[in-house]
Residue, then its C-alpha position, 0 to 999 in steps of 0.5 A: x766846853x769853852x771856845x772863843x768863834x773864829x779864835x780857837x776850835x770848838x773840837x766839835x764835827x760841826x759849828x755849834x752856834x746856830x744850833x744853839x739860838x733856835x728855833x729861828x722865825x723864817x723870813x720868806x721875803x719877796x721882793x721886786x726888781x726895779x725892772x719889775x722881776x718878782x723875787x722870793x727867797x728864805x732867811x732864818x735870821x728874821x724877827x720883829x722888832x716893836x709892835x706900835x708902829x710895828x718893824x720886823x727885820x731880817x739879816x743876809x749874808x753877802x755870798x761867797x763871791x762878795x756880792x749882795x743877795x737879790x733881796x738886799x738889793x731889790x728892797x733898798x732900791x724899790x724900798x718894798x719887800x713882803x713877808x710871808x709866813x712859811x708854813x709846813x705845807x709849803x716846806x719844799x716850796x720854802x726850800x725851793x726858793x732857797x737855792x741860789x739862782x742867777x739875778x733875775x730868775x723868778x723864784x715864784x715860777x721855780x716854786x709852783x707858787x701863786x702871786x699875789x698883788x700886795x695893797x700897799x707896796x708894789x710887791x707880790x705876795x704868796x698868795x698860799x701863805x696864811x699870813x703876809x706883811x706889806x712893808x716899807x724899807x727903813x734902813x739898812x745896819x752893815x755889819x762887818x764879817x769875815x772874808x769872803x763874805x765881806x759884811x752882813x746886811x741886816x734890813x729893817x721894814x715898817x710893817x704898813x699892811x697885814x693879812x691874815x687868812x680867816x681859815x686860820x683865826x680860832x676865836x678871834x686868835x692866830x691859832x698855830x695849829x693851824x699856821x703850823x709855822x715852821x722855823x730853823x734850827x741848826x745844821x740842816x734841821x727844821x721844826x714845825x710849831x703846832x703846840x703852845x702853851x700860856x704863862x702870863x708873867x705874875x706881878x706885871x701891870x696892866x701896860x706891861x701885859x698889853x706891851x708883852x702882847x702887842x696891843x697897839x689899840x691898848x697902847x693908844x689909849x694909855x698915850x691917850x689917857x696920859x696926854x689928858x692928865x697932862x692938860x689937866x695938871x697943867x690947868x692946875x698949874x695956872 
């Protein structure tokens, strides 16, 4: 099947698109008002972008009455916002603070979830959730999209602070079995990572490999190595 999005009809009982990018890292972001008022609430379009210095973003539509959501707004006016890693234990929780509430409203309370003082930003942190990012606001890419939405803010954060629980290292790794993340899917479908497997990509060298993993560590000391062969050519040169 062919169909051109938003010029011909897919023929199909429900829009296949998102069903087709999956599974999708949530981004369980809380914010806080400039008045100081916690905010917490999911978007499956979430990712990271670099690892040195490391980014991540996530993009929200407007709603349906062509207003911003209350993360947009608290993050570009306080520049702070947190990521928290959601979890299958804290499925219904995610879930809870999906639903959209008036301005304001406290989405930690409605959830029965424990907040947290972030150390860096002012922001408050799940504190049940295993792995949390403290980020800086960056920048915001508006996309344009079809009324009544109006555009799609797309939001991106410097990554200044990570925690990690301990009960969730195996061997000094971040081990899934013991996050079990979940992610989204299309439709109404969720699934819960608790399986992985390696595959190291042959024939890549040494900074390629370190890049694929995200050492920062190894891609200071490659800077590193390369400004010292720089100077020493330069003192051949003279």
């Amino acid at each position: 099947m062919f169909y051109e999005p938003g010029v011909t009809e897919h023929g199909l009982p429900h829009d296949p698109f998102k069903a087709c990018v999956i599974p999708r890292p949530i981004g369980w972001i809380s914010t806080k008002s400039p008045t100081g008022i916690a905010n917490l609430a999911p978007y499956s379009q979430f990712n990271n972008l670099t690892f040195d210095p490391p980014y991540v973003m996530f993009s929200s539509n407007q709603t349906a009455t062509n207003t911003r959501k209350d993360t947009v707004i608290n993050a570009e006016s306080t520049g702070h916002f947190v990521w928290n890693l959601a979890t299958y234990p804290l499925r219904n929780a995610v879930n809870i603070t999906a639903e959209q509430v008036p301005y304001g409203v406290d989405e930690f309370t409605r959830a029965n979830l424990t907040k947290e003082n972030a150390t860096l930003v002012d922001c408050d942190m799940v504190r049940e959730s295993p792995v949390k990012f403290e980020c800086v606001y960056h920048s915001t890419i508006r996309l344009p999209g079809n009324p009544p939405m109006g555009t799609v803010d797309v939001i991106i954060g410097r990554v200044v602070g990570v925690h990690i629980s301990e009960g969730v290292l195996t061997d000094g790794i971040l081990d899934v079995k013991k996050t079990e993340p979940i992610a989204r899917c299309g439709y109404y479908q969720y699934t819960v990572v608790r399986e992985t497997f390696d595959m190291a990509v042959p024939g890549m060298s040494e900074d390629v490999l370190y890049g694929l993993e995200g050492n920062a560590r190894r891609n200071k000391e490659r800077h590193a190595s390369s400004k010292k062969g720089e100077g020493v050519q330069e003192k051949i040169e003279l």
